[in-house]
N, C-alpha and C positions, 0 to 999 in steps of 0.2 A: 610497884613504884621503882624497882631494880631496874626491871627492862626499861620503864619511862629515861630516867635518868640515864642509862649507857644508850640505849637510844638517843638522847639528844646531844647527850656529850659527843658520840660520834659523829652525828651529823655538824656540829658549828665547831670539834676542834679543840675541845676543853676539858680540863680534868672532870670526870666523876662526881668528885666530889666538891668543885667548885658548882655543877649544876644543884646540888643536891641541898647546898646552903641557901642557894638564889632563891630552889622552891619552896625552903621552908620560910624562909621568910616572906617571899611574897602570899605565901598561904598564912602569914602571919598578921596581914596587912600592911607590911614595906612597899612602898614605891621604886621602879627603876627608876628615875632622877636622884632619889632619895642612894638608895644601894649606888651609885657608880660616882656619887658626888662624897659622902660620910663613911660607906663600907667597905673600903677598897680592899681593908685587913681582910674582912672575911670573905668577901668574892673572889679573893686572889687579882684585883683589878680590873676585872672586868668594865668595860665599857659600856656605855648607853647602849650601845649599835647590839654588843652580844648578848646584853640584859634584854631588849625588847626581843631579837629572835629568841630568846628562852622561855618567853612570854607568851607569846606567839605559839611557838611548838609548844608550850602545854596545852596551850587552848585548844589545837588540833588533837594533842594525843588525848584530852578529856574527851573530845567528841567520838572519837574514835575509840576509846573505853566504852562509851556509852551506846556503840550500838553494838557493840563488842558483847554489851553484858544483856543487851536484847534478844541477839541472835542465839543467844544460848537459853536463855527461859523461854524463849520460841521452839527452840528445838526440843526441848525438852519437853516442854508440855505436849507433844507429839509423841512422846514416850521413842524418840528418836534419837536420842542421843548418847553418843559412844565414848571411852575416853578416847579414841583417836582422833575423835574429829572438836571435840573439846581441848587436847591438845592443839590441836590448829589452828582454832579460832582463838586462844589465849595467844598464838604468837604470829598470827598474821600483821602483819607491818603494816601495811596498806588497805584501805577502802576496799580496791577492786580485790584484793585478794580474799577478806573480810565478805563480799558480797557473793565471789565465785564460789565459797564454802557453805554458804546459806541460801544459794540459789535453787537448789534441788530441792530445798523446804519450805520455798516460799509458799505461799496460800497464792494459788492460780486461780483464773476461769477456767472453767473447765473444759481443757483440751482436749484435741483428737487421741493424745496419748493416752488421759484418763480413758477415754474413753473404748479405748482399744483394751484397756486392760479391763474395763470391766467388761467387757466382750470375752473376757477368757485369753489373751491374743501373746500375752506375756513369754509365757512357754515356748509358744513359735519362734518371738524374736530371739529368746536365748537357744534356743535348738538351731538358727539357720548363725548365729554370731560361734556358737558353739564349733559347727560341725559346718563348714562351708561345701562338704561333699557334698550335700544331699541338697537334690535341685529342690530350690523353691517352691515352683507347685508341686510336688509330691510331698513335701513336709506339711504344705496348708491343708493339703483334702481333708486331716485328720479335725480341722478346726473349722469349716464350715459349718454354719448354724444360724437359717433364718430367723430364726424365735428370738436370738441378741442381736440382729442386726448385721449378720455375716452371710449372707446369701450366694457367693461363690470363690473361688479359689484368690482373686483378683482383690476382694475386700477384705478377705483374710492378710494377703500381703502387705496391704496397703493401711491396717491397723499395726503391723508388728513393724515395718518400714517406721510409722511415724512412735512408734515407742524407741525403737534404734535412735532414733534422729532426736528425740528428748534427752535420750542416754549420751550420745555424743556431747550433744552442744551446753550440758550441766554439769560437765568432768571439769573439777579444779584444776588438775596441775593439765590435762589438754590448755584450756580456757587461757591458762600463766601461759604458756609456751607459743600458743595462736599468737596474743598479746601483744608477746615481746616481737615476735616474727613480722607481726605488722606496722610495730610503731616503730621498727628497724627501718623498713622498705616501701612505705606505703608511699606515697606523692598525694597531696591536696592538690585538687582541679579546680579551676574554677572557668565557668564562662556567662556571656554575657546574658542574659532571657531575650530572644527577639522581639525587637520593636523595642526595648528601654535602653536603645543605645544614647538619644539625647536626653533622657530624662535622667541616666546616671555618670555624665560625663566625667564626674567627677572621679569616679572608680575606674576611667577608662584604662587606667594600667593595668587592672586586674581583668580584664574581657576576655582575656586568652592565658592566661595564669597555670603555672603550677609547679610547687617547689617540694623537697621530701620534706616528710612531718619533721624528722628531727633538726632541720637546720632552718625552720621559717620563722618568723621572728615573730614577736608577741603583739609588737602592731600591725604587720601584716593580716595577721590572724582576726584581730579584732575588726580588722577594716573590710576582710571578708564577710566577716558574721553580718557585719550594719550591713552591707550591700545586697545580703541574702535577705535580710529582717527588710530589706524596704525593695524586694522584691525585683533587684537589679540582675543581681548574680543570681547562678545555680552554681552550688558547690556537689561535689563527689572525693572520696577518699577511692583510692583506684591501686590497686600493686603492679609491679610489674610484670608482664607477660611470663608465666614459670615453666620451666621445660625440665622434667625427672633428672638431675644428675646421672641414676643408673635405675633398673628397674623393669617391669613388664609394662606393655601396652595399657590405654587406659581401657577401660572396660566400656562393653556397651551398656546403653543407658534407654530401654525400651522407655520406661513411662516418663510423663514429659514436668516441668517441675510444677507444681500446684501456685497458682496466680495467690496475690496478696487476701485474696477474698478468703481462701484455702489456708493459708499460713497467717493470718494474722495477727491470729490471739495468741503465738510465739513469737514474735517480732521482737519483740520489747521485754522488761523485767517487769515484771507481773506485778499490780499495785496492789500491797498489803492489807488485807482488811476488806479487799474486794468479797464481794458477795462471789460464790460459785453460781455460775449460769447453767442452762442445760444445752450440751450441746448437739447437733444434728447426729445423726445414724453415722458411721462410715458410709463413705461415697467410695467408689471403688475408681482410681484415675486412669482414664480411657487408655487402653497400649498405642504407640508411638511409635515410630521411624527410629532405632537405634541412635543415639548419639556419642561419637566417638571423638574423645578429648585427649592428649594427655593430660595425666592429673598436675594438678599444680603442688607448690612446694607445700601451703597447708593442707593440701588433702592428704598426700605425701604424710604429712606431720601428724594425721588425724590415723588414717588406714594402719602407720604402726603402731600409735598407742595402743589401739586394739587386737590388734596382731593379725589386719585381714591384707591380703595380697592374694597377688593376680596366678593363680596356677595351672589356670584353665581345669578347676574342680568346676562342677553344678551349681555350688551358689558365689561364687569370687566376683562374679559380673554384678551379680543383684544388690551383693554388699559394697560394692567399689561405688555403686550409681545410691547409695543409701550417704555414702562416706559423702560425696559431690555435692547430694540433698541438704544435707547437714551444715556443711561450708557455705553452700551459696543462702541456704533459706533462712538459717538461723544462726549461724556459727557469726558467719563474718557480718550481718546487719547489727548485730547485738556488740562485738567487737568496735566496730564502725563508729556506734551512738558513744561508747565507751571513750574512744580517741577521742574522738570531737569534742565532748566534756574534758577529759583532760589536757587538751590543748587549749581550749577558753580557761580552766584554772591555770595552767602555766603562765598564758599569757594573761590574764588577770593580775596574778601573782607579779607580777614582773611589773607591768603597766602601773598598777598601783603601788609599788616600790619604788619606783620613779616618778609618781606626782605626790609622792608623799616629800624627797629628796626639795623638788620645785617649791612646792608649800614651805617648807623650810626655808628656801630663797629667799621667798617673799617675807616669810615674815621677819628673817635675819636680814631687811634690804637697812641702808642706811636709813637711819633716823635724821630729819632735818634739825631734829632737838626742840630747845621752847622759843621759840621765835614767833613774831607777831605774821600770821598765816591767812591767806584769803582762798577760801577755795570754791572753783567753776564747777557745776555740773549743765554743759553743753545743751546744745539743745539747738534746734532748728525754728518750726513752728512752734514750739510753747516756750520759747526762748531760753536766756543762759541766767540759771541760779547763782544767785554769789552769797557769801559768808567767810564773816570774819570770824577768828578766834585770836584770842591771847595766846600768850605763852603758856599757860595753864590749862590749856584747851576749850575757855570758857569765850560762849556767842558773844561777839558783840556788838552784831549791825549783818542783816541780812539784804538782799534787792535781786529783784529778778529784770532785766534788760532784754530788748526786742533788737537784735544789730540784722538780722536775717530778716530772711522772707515771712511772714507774709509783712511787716509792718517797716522792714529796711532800715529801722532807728539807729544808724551805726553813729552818728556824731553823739546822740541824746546817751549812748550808752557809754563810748570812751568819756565822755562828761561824767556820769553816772559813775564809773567805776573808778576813775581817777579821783574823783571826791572822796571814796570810800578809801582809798589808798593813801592818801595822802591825811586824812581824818583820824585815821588808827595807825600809821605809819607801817605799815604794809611792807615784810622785805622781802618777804618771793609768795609767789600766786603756784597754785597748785590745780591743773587743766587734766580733769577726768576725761580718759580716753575714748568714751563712749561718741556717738553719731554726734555730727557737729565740733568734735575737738581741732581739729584744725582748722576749721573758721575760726574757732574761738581763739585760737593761736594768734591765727594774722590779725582777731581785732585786739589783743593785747600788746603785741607788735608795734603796730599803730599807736596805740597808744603811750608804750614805751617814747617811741619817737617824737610826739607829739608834746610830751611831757619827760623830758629826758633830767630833768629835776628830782623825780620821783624814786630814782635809783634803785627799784623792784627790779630777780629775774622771775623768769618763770619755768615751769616746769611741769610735763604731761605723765599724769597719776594712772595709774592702773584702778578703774574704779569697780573691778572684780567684784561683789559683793555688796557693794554701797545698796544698790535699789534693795535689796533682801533687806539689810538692816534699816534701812529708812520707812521701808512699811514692815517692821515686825513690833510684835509688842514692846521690844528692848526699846526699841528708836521712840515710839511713843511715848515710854515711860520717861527718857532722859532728856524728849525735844518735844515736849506734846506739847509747846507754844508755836513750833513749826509743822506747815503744810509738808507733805513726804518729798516730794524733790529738795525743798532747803535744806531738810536730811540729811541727803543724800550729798547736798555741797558741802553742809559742815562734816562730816562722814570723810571726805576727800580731802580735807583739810587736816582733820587728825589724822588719817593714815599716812601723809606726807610729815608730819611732826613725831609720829612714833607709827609704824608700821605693824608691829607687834602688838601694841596696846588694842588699836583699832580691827584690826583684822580677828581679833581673841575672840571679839561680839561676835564676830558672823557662822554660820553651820559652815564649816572648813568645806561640806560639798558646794558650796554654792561657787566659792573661790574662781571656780575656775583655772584648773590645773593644767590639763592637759585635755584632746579633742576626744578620748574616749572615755572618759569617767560616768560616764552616763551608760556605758554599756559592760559597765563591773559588776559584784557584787556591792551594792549599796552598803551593805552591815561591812561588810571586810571594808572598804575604802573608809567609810567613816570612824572605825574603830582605829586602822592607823594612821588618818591624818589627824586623829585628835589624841594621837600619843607622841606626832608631832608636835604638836600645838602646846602638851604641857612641857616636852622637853627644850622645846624656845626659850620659853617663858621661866623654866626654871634655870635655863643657861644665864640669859638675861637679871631675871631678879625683879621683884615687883613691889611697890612701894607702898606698903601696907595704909600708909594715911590720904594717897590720891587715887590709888586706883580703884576703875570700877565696880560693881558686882562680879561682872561678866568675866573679866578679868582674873579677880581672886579667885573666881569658880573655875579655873585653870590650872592655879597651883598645885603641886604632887601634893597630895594629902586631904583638901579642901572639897568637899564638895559645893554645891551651888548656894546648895541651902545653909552653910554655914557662912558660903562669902555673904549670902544677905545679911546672916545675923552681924557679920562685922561690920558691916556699910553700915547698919542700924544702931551697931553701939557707940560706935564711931561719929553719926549724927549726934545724938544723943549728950553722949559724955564728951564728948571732945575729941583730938588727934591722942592714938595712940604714944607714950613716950618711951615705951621697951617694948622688946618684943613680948614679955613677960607678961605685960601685962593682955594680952590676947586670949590667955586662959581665963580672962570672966566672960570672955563670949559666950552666950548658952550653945552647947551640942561640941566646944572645941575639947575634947579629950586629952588625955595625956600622948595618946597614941597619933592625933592627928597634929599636936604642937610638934611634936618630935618630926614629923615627915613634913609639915611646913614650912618649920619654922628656919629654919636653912636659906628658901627662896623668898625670905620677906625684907625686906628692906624698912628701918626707923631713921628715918636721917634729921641729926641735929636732935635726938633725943637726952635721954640720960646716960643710955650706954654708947661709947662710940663704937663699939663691936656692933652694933645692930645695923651700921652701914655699911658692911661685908658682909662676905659669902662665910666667915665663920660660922660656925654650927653653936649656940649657946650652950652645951656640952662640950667645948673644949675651949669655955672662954676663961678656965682657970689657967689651961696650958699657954692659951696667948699673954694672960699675967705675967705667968710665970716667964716669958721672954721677952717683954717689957722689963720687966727686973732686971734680968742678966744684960742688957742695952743700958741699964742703969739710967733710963728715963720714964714719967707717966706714958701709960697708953696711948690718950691722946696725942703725945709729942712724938712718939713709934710711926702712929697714922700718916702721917706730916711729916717727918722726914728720916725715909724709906733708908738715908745713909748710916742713921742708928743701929740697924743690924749687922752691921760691916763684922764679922769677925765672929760672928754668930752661923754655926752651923742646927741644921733640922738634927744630924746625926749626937750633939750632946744634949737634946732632951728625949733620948728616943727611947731610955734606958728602962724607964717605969712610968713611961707617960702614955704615949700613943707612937702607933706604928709610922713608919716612914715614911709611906705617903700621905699621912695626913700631916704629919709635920710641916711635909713639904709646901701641902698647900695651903695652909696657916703660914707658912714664911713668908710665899709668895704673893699672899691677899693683904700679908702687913707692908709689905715694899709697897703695894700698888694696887691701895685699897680703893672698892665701887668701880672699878675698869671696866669699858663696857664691850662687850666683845664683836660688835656688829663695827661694820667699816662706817669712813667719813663720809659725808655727804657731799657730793659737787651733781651739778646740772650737764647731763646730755646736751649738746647742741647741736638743732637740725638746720640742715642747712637752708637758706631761704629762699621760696621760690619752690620748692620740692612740695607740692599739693596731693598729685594722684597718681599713678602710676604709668601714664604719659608723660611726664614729666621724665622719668627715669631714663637715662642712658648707659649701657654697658661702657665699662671702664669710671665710672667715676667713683670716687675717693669717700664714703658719710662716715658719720660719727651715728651710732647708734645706741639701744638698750636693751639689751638680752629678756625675751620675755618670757619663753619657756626655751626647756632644753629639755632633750629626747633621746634616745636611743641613737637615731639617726644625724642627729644632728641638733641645731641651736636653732631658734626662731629669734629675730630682729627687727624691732620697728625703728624705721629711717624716716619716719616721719610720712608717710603719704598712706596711711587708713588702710594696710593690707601688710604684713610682718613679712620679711622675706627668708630664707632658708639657708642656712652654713651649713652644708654635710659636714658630717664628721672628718671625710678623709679632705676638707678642706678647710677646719681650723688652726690648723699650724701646719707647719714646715715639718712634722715627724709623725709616726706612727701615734693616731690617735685610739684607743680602745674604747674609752667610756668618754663622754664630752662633758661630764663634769671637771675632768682631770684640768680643761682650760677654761671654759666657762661656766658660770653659773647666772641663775635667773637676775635680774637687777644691774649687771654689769654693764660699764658702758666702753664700749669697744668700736675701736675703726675697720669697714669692713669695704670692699670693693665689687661692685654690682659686674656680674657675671652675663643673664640674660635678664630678660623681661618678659612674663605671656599673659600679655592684656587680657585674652580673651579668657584663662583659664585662671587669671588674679594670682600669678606665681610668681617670685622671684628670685633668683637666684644669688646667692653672694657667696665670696670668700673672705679669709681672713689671712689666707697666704696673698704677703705683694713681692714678687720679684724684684730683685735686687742684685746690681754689678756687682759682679766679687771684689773684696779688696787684692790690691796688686798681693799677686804673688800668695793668691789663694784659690783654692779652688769654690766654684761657683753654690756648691751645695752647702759648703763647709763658712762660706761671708753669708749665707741667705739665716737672716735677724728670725726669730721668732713674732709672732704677732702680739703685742703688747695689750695687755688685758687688764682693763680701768675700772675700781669699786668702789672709786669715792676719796676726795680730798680733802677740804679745809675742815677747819675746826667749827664746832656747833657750839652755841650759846644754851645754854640747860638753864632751864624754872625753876622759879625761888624754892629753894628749901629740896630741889631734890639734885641729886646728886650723879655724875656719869656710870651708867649702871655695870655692873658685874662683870669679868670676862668669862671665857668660854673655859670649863673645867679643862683641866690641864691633865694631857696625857695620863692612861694610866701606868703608874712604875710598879718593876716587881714587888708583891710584898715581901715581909720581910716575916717568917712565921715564928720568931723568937719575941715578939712584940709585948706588951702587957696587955693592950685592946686586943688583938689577936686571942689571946689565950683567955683574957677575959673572956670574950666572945663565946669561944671552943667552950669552957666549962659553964656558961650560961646553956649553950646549948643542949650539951648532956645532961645538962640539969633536966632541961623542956622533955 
């Protein structure tokens, strides 16, 4: 556990001993939302962000203990094991390292090398590695022996050659040293496969391709992968050409290298648990034409671990062309598969770091609030879905309209929908962005104008995930009086009224994050977009008496099966009035109140503390400063100017630590805040349909709908998102493009080029601009102005504007009495 912990503390930057409380409580069953929201005393403040990578890197170091503690009962039961190589396996840091020290013990097929050895052949190879004086065939006569399979001087060689060549390519610190050599200097090639030049147009930037491993980016990478996987590209990892710094000539190389057929069964890491096969006799490989190279840098690298060089003794040739064998047949193919696996985790890693960030956009996008909502799901041939909700999110009048081909009903439907709008009083429509959304735009358009009484706006939904939850069982369960497309429109309707609430239902993979997600590890992407999804949700706050199952089953603490149980009691007995009362729920523990009961919101109950982010363990300390304000509780809630004069620092004596003071102070000023931006409508300009339409230089308004490494994605409105490079988001050096945009944002952007034929487009978010007098030009040029939402939102009865976003964390203060309480509860443990 020692190494664990200064291992991790090293890598994120952290004391010791702050990883070392995180672990034991989250092996305690703590929650990160929980810890970085109530624990700050004892994390030392840690944040969300360093509490999940501590999460995370245990998860890897457990996996990595575990085969850690494999390869050792493996070796062992081999009667193979040393303390030196048991010391090495306890402190290898790394997988590959971890595999290079257990490589020599794997359970193989059985190779040419076994079988050289059981030919007697062992001897040789160390006599000719031993003694490089003594030529070759004169050392093997001694070993010739048809009765095993050795029938002249040539098949003698050519068994001790391929034991060298096992011995080479299974040395640990060689193997580290190749490694590092290659993932320094190596270049990824790619080229096109002939004849898939129009069938993979889309990769046509990559046809002639090739960048060094260490600086190619994590999409690049993955976009190679998908081009090879669909059979477009051929990828090669390739070094550069190597010429000896100083040294002898390379040596001649009589026999010529044994084809794939010959080397196969060493190509690769040998699969465990493989049966042993029998393999053929020694084949003796035919003599050759000399081939004369100089050696390159890792043969170089390989010829001195072992101490052979070029001296023009009897065997220095034979061993230099063994050193060559070693490199090209098995050394660097096995290295090779090695890179290219850790470059897809890299870039994995990285990739799904960043649509985890996006998911969070989305589900932190403004909330339209409770307002009476109509939502579209689009449609061509089977025409356009509608559904109304309340304020409450409850249906209240569905219809489905033919304005499109085949049936052209466009008057019968603005009739149709304007009824419905004007029937439930309808104040903005929400237009799923799927096939058909901007028909369905112009026909609401229309009918705005047509009915300009009606005073609806409108607005195009992101309907990521709608169709999953309208045919899944959840949609069934909550809509089984609707067909799956009105689903899917009332689906589009709540997520335009609470983004967060609605998007919780759905498998965060389906979402729709980014263009590679589908070519990740599935378990790693789903494991942290759904530690996104509870840290949303617990930033926000969730209202124990309306929301969902789906939802509750979100909560730090809650499993599923408990949020049914409270839906169920909840039906049953009635609306919760404390939060207290949630402990008759069957299965809710003492341990799972505590870690919930933070992110539940009771509004308009018995306690008013239960409509903050208070924790019900420190709703004696909020009394206790009620009092000193010299007003009820409730009157504190209500007016925030009661604390005037009130510091966190005069209860911090024997009460609680200082940042939780602080943010008990700050939840009584400006209690249920909800931390997600205001709501306003994008607007696209009119007349903007498809991408002929478009002309460089013109002026839109847009909505940021992913954002990338590279850059921002933008829909302007015409069915195909255009692209802001990074070094074209602002007027200054951008690094990361969250720094300016984020997902949901709506932003003025200026059309660059247009490629019809490739469906690209380009935009900026830099507009030039005259200097003001008597400035220079760089120094007047404005930043690009970045918009996430304006006016005020109208919130459903009985619930309240939810929670803000936990507030920095500040130093602790280790004088504390929770502090120390803590500390001595712990050494108690």
């Amino acid at each position: 556990m020692e190494t664990t912990v200064r291992r991790i503390a090293g890598e994120l930057g952290v004391q010791e001993e702050q990883v070392e409380m995180v672990l034991r409580l989250l092996g305690e069953g703590a929650t990160s939302p929980f810890l970085a929201r109530y624990r700050k005393e004892v994390t030392g403040g840690l944040d969300i962000a360093r509490l999940r990578a501590i999460e995370e890197r245990l998860q890897q170091v457990r996996e990595l203990d575990e085969r850690r503690a494999f390869v050792i009962k493996a070796v062992a039961e081999q009667q193979r094991l040393t303390p030196e190589l048991q010391t090495a396996v306890a402190t290898a840091d790394t997988r590959a390292r971890l595999e290079d020290l257990y490589l020599p013990f794997k359970q193989k097929r059985k190779s040419r090398a076994h079988q050289a050895r059981e030919a007697g052949l062992e001897p040789l190879a160390d006599a000719l590695l031993a003694d490089p004086a003594t030529p070759p065939p004169q050392a093997a006569d001694s070993f010739v022996n048809p009765e095993k399979g050795v029938p002249d001087r040539l098949a003698a060689l050519d068994g001790a050659r391929w034991i060298l060549l096992e011995r080479f390519s299974e040395d640990p610190e060689l193997l580290d040293a190749l490694r590092r050599h290659v993932r320094e200097h190596a270049i990824l090639q790619s080229k096109v496969v002939e004849g898939r030049q129009e069938r993979g147009a889309k990769f046509a930037e990559l046809f002639a391709f090739a960048e060094p491993v260490q600086t190619i980016s994590s999409n690049r990478v993955l976009a190679l992968f998908r081009g090879r996987k669909e059979g477009v590209l051929r990828l090669a990892l390739v070094l550069p050409s190597d010429t000896p710094a100083a040294g002898p000539p390379a040596a001649a190389a009589p026999p010529e290298l044994p084809g794939p057929e010959a080397s196969g069964e060493d190509q690769g890491s040998p699969v465990e648990g493989q049966a042993v096969e029998a393999a053929p006799p020694v084949v003796p490989s035919r003599p050759t034409e000399p081939v004369r190279e100089p050696p390159s840098v890792p043969e170089q690298l390989i010829a001195s671990h072992f101490g052979i060089r070029q001296e023009g003794r009897g065997g220095d040739a034979w061993l230099l062309d063994t050193v060559r064998r070693a490199w090209k047949m098995k050394i660097f193919p096995y290295v090779q598969v090695e890179i290219e696996g850790q470059l897809r985790e890299r870039a994995e890693r990285e990739v799904v770091h960043l649509y985890a960030r996006s998911l969070r956009d989305l589900l932190m996008a403004a909330p339209a609030g409770a307002r009476m909502v109509m939502g579209l799901e689009p449609g061509l041939r089977t025409g356009v879905k509608a559904a109304v909700v309340d304020p409450a999110g409850t249906v209240l009048e569905t219809v489905t309209v033919f304005p499109h081909q085949p049936k052209n009903e466009w008057d019968q439907s603005i009739d149709a929908l304007a009824s419905l709008i004007e029937r439930h009083g309808v104040e903005i429509a929400g237009i799923g962005n799927g096939t058909g959304s901007r028909e369905t735009d112009r026909l609401l358009s229309d009918l705005a104008k047509r009915r300009p009484e009606l005073k609806f706006s409108k607005v195009i939904v992101s309907e990521a995930g709608a169709s999953s939850y309208a045919s899944s069982r959840l949609g069934a369960r909550e809509l089984a009086e609707l067909e799956t497309p009105l689903r899917a429109a009332v689906s589009v309707a709540h997520r335009l009224q609470d983004p967060l609430a609605e998007l919780a239902k759905v498998e965060s993979r389906t979402i729709g994050v980014g263009p590679y997600q589908h070519d990740v590890n599935q378990a790693h992407l789903s494991r942290a977009l759904g530690a996104v999804v509870e840290d949303c949700v617990a930033e926000v706050g969730v209202d124990l008496n309306l929301a969902s199952s789906a939802l509750l089953g979100r909560v730090p603490g809650l499993s599923h099966r408990l949020a049914d149980n409270i839906v169920a009691v909840r039906s049953t007995v009635g609306p919760f009035r404390t939060r207290e009362e949630m402990k008759r729920v069957p299965g809710v523990t003492d341990r799972a109140f505590e870690q919930a009961a933070g992110f539940l919101r009771v509004y308009g109950g018995d306690q008013p503390l239960d409509g903050t982010r208070i924790h019900p363990e420190s709703y004696g300390l909020a009394q206790r400063i009620a009092e000193a304000a010299g007003r009820p509780l409730a009157e504190v809630l209500n007016a925030p100017e009661a604390l005037e004069g009130l510091t966190p620092e005069q209860f911090g004596a024997d009460a609680a630590g200082l940042p939780t003071l602080t943010d008990i102070f700050e939840e009584l000023r400006d209690p249920g805040r909800d931390p997600r931006p205001t709501f306003r409508v994008a607007t696209f300009k009119e007349g903007l349909d498809e991408l002929t339409d478009l002309r460089p230089g013109m002026i839109l308004e847009g909505v940021v709908t992913n954002v990338a490494t590279f850059g921002a994605f933008v829909d302007i409105g015409v069915h195909q998102d255009g692209l802001v490079h990074v070094s074209r988001l602002a007027d200054r050096f951008v690094k990361d493009p969250h720094e300016v945009v984020k997902t949901g944002d709506i932003v003025r952007v200026k059309v660059i080029e247009v490629d019809v034929e490739r469906k690209r487009i380009a935009l900026t978010m830099r507009f030039e601009k005259k200097p003001a007098a008597g400035l220079p030009a760089r120094a007047a040029a404005p930043r690009p102005a970045r918009e996430a939402g304006g006016g005020p939102t109208r919130q459903a009865p009985r619930r309240k504007p939810q929670p803000a976003q936990v507030a920095a964390p500040r130093p602790a203060s280790s004088e504390t009495a929770m502090a120390a309480a803590f500390s001595r509860l712990l050494k108690r443990s």
